[in-house]
N, C-alpha and C positions, 0 to 999 in steps of 0.2 A: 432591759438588758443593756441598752447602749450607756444609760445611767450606771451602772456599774461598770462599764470599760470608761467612761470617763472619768469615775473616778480612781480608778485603777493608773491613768494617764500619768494624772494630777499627783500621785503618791508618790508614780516614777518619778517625775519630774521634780518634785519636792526635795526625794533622795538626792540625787543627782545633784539639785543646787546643796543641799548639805555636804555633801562631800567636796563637789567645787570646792566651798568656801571653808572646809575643816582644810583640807589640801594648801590652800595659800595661806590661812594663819599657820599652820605648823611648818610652810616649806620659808616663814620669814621670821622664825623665830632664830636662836642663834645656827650659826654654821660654823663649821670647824675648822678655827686657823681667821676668821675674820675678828675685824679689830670694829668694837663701835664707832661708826663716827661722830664730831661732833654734831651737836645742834647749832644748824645752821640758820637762818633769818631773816627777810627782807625787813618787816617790822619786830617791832618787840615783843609785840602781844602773841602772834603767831605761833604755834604748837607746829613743832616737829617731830615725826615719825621716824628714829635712827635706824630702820629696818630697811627705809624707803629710800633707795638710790638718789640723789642728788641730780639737777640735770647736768651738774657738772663736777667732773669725778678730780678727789683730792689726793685720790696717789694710784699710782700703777701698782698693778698686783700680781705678782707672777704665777702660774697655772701649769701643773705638770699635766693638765688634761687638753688633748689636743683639740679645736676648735672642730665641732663638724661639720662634716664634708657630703654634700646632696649626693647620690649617688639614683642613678634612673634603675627600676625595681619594673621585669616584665609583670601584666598584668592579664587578664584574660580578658579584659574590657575592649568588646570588640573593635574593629579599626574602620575605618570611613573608605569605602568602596561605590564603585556604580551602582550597588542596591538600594533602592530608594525605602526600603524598609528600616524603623523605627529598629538600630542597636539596644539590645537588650540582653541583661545575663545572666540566666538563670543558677538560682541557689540548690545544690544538693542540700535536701531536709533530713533524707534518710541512705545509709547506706549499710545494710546489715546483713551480715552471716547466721543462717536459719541451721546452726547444724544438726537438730532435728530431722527438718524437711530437705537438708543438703537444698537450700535454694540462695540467693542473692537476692534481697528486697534495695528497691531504690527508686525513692520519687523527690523530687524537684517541686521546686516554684519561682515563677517567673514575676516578682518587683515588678510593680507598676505598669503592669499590660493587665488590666482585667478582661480578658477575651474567652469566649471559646472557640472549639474547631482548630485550633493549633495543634501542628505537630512534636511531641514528645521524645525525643531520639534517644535512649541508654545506651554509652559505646563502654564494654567492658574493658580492655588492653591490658596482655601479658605478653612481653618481649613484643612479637611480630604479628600474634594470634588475638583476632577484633573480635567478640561478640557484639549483636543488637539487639533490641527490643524497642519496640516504639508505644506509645499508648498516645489520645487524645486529651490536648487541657479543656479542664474546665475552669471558667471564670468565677474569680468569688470577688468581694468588694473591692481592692486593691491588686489584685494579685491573677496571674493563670497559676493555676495547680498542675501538674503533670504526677497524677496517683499512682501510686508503683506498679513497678513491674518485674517481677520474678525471673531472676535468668538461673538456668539450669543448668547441670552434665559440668558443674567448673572441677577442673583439677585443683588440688591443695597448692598455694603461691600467693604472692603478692600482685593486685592485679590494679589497675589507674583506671577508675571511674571520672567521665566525663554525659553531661545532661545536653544537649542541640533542642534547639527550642524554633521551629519555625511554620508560621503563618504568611497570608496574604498582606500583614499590615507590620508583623516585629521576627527578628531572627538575632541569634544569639546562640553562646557556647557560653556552660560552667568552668570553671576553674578545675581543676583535672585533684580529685580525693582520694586517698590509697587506702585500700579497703584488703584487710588478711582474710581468704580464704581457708578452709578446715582444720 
């Protein structure tokens, strides 16, 4: 079994470099509005690449595209506090409307904490109105699982699911997912 996920790895990874490198031949073939440059030289015999920028540039080139600007993007990655516990942050895997069963399924996994005995937190939020439900992770090789948990009696609305993930060694909050109820 592990011999078929490694080669399953190996395939990713393969793709991955192909596209890489289909990605930089076609983003250095021509472009619209540039001028080839010449073939430049230090010796004679040398091959040069006119795709390949120069380290020293032969003309200025004007750009109606503005140069970009960093701009700081909040994150749900938790912050550094007195708690000596291991920042962690869990992924909502599921988040789904049962309109059958009129239920809410929603379980989590928690990256790089393989533990059990941790607590599982589901906070459901619409406007002012919190539901919970907690369940137990279990440890699998890489990862705490937090296996769903069924929240009930929801009114029809748009409601902001959020996963709280904490133990005696890692604690952590997901990223907040908007989940349509009925």
């Amino acid at each position: 079994m592990g011999e078929h996920k490694s080669v399953r790895i190996l395939r990713a990874l393969g793709v991955a470099a192909l596209i890489a490198a289909s990605a930089t031949v076609l983003s250095s073939c021509s472009q619209p509005g540039a001028t080839p440059a010449a073939p430049t030289s230090s010796r004679s015999g040398d091959v040069v690449d006119p795709s390949i920028p120069s380290a020293t540039p032969t003309e200025n080139v004007a750009s109606d595209t503005p140069a970009p600007i960093a701009t700081a993007v909040a994150t749900s990655a938790p912050t550094a506090s007195s708690d000596a516990r291991a920042a962690v942050v869990p992924f909502i895997t599921t988040a789904d409307w049962d309109a059958t069963a009129k239920v809410l399924d929603v379980s989590a996994i928690v990256p790089g904490s393989p533990e059990s005995g941790g607590t599982c937190t589901v906070s459901l939020t619409s406007g002012s109105a919190t539901q919970t439900a907690s369940t137990t992770g279990v440890a699998a090789s890489s990862y705490t699982g937090c296996p769903a948990v069924e929240l009930k009696d929801l009114a029809a609305g748009s409601y902001q699911v959020r996963v709280r993930y904490s133990s005696p060694t890692s604690v952590g909050s997901s990223a907040a997912r908007t989940v349509q109820v009925g």
